[in-house]
C-alpha positions as CSV (number, residue, x, y, z in Angstrom):
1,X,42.7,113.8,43.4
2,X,45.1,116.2,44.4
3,X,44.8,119.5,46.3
4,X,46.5,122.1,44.7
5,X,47.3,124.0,47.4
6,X,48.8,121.2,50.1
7,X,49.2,118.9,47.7
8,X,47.4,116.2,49.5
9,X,46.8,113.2,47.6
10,X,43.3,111.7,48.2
11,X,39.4,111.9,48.6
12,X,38.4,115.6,47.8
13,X,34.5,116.0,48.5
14,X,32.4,117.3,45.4
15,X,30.3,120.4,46.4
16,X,29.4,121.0,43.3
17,X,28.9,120.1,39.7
18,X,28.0,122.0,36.6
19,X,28.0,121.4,32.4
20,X,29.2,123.6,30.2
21,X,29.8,123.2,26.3
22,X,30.6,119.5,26.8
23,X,32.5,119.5,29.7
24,X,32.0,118.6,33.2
25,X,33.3,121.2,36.2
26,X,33.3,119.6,39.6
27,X,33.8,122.1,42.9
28,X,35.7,120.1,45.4
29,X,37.0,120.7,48.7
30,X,40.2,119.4,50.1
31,X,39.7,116.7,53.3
32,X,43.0,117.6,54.6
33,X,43.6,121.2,54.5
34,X,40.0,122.5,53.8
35,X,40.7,124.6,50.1
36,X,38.5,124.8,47.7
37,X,39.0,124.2,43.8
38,X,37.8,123.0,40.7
39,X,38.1,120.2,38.2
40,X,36.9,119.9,34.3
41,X,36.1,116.9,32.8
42,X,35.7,116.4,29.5
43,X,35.0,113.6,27.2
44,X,35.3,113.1,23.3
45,X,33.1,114.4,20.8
46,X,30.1,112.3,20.3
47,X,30.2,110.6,23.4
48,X,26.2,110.0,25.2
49,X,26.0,110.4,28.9
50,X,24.4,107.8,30.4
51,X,20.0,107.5,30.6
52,X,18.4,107.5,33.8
53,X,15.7,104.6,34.4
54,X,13.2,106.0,36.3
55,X,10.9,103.9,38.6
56,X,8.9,103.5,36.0
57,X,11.2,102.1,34.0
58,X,11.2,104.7,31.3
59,X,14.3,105.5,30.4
60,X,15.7,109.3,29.7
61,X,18.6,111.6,29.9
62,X,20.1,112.4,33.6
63,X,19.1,115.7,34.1
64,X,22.1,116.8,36.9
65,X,20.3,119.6,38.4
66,X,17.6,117.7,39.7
67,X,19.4,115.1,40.8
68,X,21.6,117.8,43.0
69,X,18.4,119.3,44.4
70,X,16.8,116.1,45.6
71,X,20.0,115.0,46.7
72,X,20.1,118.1,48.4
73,X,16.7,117.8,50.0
74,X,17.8,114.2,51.1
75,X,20.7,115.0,53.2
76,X,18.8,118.0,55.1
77,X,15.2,115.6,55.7
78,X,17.7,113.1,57.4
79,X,19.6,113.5,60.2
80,X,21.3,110.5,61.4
81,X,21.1,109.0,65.2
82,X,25.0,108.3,65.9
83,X,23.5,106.9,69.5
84,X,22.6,103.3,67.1
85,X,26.6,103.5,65.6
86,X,27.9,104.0,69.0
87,X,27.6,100.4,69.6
88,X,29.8,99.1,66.6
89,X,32.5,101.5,67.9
């Protein structure tokens, strides 16, 4: 992906991501110079997004805000030890 506004070409970290009408819009944020912008997606008409199979093996549609929240929840219950990765530097 490429920033806009340094025109850096690489990996741009999604903050955010949000459907609307049948598209896809992804908040990203440049690794290089920091700037913030955003990115549609959008697929044909009659395309299916993809089920989720739960633990249970039931299968259903993905539903995106949940997945950010828990997601969310995940990253702030787990904070890594760096003193165990210090060892393979």
């Amino acid at each position: 992906m490429k920033c806009p506004k340094c025109q850096h070409e690489g990996k741009a970290l999604v903050v955010e991501t949000r459907r609307h009408e049948g598209s896809i819009y992804r908040r990203r944020g440049c690794s290089f110079c920091g700037a913030s912008f955003v990115s549609v997606e959008s697929a044909p008409p009659g395309l299916k997004m993809p089920d989720e199979v739960r633990h249970s093996r039931a299968r259903g549609q993905l539903d995106i805000e949940k997945y950010n929240e828990k997601r969310r929840l995940t990253n702030t219950k787990m904070k890594p030890d760096f003193s165990r990765l210090k060892k393979f530097w």
